[in-house]
N, C-alpha and C positions, 0 to 999 in steps of 0.2 A: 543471653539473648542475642544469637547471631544477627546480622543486620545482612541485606544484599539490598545493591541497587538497581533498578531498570533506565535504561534511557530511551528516548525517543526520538530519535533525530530525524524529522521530519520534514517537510516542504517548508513550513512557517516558521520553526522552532525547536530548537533545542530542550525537553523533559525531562529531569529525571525526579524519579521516586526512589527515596529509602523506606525498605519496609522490613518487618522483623519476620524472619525465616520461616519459621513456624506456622506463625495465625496467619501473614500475610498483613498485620495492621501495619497503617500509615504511620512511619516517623515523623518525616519532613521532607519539604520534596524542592526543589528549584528550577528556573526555566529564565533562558533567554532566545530575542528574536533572531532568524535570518533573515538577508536580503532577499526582497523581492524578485521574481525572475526566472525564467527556465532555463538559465543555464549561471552556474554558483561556482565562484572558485572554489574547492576543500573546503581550503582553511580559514574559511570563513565561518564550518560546522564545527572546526577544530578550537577557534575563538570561541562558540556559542557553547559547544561544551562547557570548557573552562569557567565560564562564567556563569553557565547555570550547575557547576558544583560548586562555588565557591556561594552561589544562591540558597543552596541546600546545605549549608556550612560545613561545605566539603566532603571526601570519603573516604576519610581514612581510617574508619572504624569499620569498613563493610567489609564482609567475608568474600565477595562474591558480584560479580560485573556483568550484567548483559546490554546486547544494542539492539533495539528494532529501531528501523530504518528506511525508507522512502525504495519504493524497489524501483527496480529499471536503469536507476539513473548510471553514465557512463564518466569512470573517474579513471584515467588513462595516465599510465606512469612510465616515466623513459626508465633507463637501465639506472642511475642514480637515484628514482624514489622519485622524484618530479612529478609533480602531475604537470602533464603537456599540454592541458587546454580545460579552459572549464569546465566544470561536470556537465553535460548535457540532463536534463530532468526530465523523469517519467512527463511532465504536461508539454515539452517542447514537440512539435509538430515537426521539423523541418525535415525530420527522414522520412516520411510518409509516402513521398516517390521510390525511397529505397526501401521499403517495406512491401510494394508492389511489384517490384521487380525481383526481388527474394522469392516471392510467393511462387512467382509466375516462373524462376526459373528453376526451383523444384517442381513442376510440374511437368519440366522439359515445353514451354511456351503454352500449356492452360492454365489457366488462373485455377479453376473448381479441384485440376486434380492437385495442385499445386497448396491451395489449402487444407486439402484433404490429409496429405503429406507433412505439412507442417504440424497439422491438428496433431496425428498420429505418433511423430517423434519425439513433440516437446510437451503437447499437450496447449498447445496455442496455436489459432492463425495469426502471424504477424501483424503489428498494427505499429504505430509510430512510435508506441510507447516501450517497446521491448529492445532491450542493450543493442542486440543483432544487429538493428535495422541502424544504430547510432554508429557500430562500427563500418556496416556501410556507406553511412553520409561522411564519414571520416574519410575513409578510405580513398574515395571521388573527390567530397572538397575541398580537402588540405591533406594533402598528400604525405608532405614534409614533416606535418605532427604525425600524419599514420606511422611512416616508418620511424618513427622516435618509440613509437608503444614496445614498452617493454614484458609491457602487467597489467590485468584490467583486473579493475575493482568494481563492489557495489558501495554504496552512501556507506550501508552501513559495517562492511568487510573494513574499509578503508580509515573508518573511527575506531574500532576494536584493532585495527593495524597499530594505529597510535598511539590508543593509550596502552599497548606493551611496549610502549619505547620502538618504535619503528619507526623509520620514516628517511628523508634527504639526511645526509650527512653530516650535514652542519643544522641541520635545526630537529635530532633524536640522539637520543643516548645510546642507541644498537645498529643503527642504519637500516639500510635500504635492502634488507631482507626477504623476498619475496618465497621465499618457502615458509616464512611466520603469518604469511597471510592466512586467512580461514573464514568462512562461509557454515550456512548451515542448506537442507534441501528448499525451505521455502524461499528465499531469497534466490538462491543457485535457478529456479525452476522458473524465475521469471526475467529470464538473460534472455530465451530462444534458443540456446547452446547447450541445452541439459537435459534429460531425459529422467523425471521420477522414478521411471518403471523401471529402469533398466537394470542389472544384476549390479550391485554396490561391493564397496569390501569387506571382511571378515568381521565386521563390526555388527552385522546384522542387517545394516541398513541396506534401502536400494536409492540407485540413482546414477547417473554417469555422465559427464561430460560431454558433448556430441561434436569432437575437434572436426572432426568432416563440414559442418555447416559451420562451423569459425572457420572454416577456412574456404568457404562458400562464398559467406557475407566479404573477408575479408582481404584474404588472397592468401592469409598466414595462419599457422595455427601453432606457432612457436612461443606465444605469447604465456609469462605464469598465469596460471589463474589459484584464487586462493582455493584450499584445504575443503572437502568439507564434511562437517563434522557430522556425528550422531547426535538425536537432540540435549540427549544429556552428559554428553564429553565436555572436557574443558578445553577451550585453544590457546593456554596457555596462561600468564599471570600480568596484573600491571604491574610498569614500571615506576617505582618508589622515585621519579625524578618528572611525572607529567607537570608539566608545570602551571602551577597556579590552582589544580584542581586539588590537592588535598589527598591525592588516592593513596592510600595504603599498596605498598608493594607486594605484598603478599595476596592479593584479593584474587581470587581464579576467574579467568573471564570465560563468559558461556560462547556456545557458538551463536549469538542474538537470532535475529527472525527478520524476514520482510513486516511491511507494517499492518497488513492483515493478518497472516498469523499471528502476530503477536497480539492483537486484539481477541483473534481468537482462542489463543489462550489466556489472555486476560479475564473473557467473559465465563471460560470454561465452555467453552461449544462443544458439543456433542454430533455424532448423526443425527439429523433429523430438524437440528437447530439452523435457522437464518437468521444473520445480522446484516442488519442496514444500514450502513453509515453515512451520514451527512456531512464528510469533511467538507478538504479544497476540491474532491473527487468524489462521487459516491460510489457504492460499492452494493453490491449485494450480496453474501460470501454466506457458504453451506462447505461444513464439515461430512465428506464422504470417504471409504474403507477405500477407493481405488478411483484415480484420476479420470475425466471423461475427457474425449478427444472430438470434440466438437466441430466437423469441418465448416461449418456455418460462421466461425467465428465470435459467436454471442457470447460463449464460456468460454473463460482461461482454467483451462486443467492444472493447478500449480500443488506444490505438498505442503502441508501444514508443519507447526514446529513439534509436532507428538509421534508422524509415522504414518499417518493417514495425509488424505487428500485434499485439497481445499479447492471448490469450483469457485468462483469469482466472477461478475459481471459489473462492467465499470464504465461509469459514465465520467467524461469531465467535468460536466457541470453541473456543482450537489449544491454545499452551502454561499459560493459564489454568485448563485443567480439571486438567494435571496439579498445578496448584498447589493447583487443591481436592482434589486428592487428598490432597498431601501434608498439606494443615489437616488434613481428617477422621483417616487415620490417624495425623497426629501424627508423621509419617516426614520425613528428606530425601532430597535429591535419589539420593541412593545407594541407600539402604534403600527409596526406592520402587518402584526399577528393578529391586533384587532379589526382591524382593514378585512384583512382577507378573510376573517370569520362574517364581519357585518355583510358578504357577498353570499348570494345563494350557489350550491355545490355545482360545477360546472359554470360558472361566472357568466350565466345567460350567454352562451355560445362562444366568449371571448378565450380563448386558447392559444398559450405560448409554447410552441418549439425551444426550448430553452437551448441549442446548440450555441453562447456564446463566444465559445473559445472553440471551435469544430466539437469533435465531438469523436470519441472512441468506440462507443457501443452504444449504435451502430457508427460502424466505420467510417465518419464523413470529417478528416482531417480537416477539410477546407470550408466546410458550412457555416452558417449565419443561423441567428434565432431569427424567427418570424411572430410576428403577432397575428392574429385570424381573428375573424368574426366581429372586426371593430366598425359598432355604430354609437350613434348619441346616447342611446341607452345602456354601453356598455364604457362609455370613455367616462370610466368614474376613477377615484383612488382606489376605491374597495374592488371593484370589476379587476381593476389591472392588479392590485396586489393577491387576490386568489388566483389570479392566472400564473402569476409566478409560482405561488405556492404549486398550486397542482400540475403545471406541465415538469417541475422540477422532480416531483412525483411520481407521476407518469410515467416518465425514462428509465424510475429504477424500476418500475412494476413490469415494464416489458423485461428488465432481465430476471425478475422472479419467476416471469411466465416461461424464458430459456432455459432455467433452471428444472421447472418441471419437465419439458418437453424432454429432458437429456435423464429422465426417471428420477432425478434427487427429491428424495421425501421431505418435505414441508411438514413440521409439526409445531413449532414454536418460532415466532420471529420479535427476533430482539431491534427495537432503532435504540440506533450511538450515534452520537457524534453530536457537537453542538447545536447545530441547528435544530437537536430532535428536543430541546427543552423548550420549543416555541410552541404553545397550545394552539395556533393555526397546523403547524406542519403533524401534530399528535391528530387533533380530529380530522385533516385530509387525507392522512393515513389509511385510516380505519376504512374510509370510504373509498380511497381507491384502491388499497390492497384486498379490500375485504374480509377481513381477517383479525384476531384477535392481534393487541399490537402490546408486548409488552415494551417495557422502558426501565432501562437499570441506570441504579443511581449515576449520577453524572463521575465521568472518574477519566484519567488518562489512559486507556486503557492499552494502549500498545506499550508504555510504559510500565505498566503495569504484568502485561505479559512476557516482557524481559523481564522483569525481578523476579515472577515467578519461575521463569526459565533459570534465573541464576540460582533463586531457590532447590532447582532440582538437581544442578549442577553440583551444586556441595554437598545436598544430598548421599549423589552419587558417587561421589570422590571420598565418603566415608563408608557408604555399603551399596557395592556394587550392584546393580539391578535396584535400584531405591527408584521409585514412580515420583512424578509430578506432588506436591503439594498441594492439598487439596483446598485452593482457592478456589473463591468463586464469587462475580461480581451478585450483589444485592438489587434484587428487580422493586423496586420504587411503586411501580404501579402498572397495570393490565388493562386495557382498553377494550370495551367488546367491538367486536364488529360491526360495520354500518354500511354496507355495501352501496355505491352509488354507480353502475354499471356506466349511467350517460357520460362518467367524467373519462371513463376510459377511452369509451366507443367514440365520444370528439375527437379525442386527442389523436386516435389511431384513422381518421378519416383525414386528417391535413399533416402527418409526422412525415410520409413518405414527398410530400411533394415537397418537401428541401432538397 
């Protein structure tokens, strides 16, 4: 019974799953926290690792290694393997002026054509959350670290760097190797620097580097950047020396996944399929045969971990609003869910802008949530707790609606992510997506999409051309539809005046 494991190195934490090759059943799995914060030293993911394999009693028995990982984020290494300043993360804002001037100066000084352009190359308009715009605040705010960059990394390029023994000289058993780096296209594809479409090498694949806009953003374009791989290549093997994690030296590491992809192939997505996630971010992600280029900004055109396309709509704030829910009233996770059920749909007029941390889709780095519609008869617990539920809502259903406008066929929409085991966020669903709402059993699922990924890696390193294993998450339960149009048409009558 071959074993492979998936990690999930994410914003909050470190995941991983051991599962047996084959069926894809669950062995045993481990997990520790990260620090809070948008901007993270490494090797602080490099400690959380370690500790959540030593949670999963170790890996020394797995065939086979993959990483999904937090995309965006900027891990900057001098010529020695250093990283030079802490990782900037997909939720830090503070490039959001240098994502504006990007825009605007592909455009040659318009903004419209200027996103039009970006849309087109990368399959993204700029926003604060893409590497680019990170290397441009670099660039301008600390100079001194810019010219130290030797090598950029992604979260999760930089953990699969590791655990082959890679790293500073004195703390890896191989050093500071920057031609062992490796990447795959969904992660690569959400830098700003990469082109899906673009003609790839002999492997099959397509995709390419776009050093002209690295050196747009940055002033250089000398810098490594890792490998990157086909989905089912190996980038090489761990080293029999990581320390404290248990790995098996011989274990093949896959080329892991951004952390939508990987969920996407955790769930098994298909064309036609939408998944909603309720993480630290929410997401709304559809598997399509070829990237859209959206110059509106609403869609990120990024590639999946299979060869196809991944459209993406991303809000900041998904499962975090309910948790300012639950500060304000002082409730958990139970009592809020009955809160916001005991209020009628549309919370007699009371509606929240939930932008607490700005907000990415739509584009307003700098905005505040607002509350609307507050009188005596709506200043209740239950009134304000369905308000958070449904403006939280709300935000992803405008990007389901980008979704359609850009022709991506809607036929089955999956909700993930923790918040979606709240029976408040299930029934406000139904009614503001309108739409049948299925729900698969609860699971790690980006973790889970790297194991399966390492599954197809071994696969493939035994007969060449060997397909994905046919995993697939277990749907729990199906919701009908219950359309309640007033929750949208509120929401969309006071969203703009932030």
């Amino acid at each position: 019974m071959p074993l492979v494991a998936g990690v999930d190195t994410s914003t909050q934490s470190c995941k991983i799953v051991v599962r047996d090759a084959d069926s894809g059943a669950l062995v045993r799995s481990g997990s520790a926290k990260h620090p809070d914060g948008t901007e993270i030293h490494p090797d602080r993911w490099w400690d959380a690792f370690r500790e959540a394999a030593r949670d999963a009693d170790g890996l020394d028995d797995v065939a086979a290694i993959a990483v999904g990982g937090q995309q965006h984020g900027l891990v900057a290494l001098d010529a020695e393997g250093r990283v030079v300043r802490e990782a900037l993360l997909w939720n830090d804002t503070r490039s959001a002026p240098a994502a504006e001037d990007l825009v605007t100066e592909l455009g040659d000084g318009d903004r419209a054509t200027g996103a039009q352009r970006w849309a087109d190359a990368t399959g993204s308009v700029l926003v604060a959350s893409l590497t680019i715009t990170k290397l441009r605040w670099l660039r301008d705010a600390e100079p001194e670290n810019a010219a130290r960059v030797a090598a950029v990394a992604l979260p999760h390029d930089w953990l699969s760097w590791r655990i082959a023994g890679y790293g500073p000289a004195d703390d890896s058993p191989l050093g500071p190797d920057f031609g062992a780096l490796f990447t795959d296209r969904s992660d690569a594809s959400g830098t700003g620097y990469y082109d899906a479409e673009a003609p790839g090498d002999d492997d099959g694949t397509t995709g390419a580097y776009r050093r002209d806009l690295l050196r747009l953003a940055f002033d250089r374009d000398d810098v490594a950047l890792p490998r990157i791989l086909a989905p089912s290549a190996s980038g090489g093997i761990a080293h029999p020396s990581v320390a404290g994690a248990d790995v098996d030296g011989g274990a093949l590491l896959g080329p892991g996944t951004g952390d939508n992809a990987g969920a996407a192939l955790g769930l098994g997505m298909q064309p036609g399929d939408i998944a909603i996630s309720l993480g630290t971010s929410g997401v709304v992600s559809a598997v399509a045969p070829r990237r859209t280029a959206d110059g509106s900004g609403a869609i990120n055109g990024f590639a999946d971990a299979t060869g196809n396309a991944l459209m993406l709509a991303v809000t900041l704030n998904a499962a975090r609003v309910l948790d300012a829910a639950r500060s304000v009233l002082g409730a958990g996770f139970d009592e809020l869910s009955d809160l916001a059920l005991a209020a009628p749909a549309g919370a007699d007029g009371l509606v929240l802008v939930p932008y607490l941390e700005g907000e990415r889709t739509p584009n307003r780095p700098d905005a505040t949530g607002t509350l609307h519609g507050i009188r005596l008869a709506t200043s209740t617990r239950e009134h304000l707790a369905r308000a958070y539920v449904e403006g939280m809502l709300c935000g992803l259903a405008d990007g389901l609606d980008a979704l359609r406008a850009q022709d991506v066929p809607v036929e089955r929409v999956l909700l993930i992510g923790g918040a979606a085991q709240s029976p408040a966020v299930q029934t406000v669903a139904t009614q503001v997506f309108g739409l049948p709402i299925s729900i698969p059993e609860p699971g790690e699922y980006v973790a889970d999409g790297a194991a399966r990924q390492a599954a197809w890696v071994l696969a493939a390193a035994a007969s060449r051309g060997a397909q994905a294993p046919a995993w697939s998450a277990a749907v729990a339960t199906t919701l009908e539809a219950d359309p309640r149009p007033e929750v949208r048409e509120q929401y969309a009558a006071v969203r703009d005046l932030v």
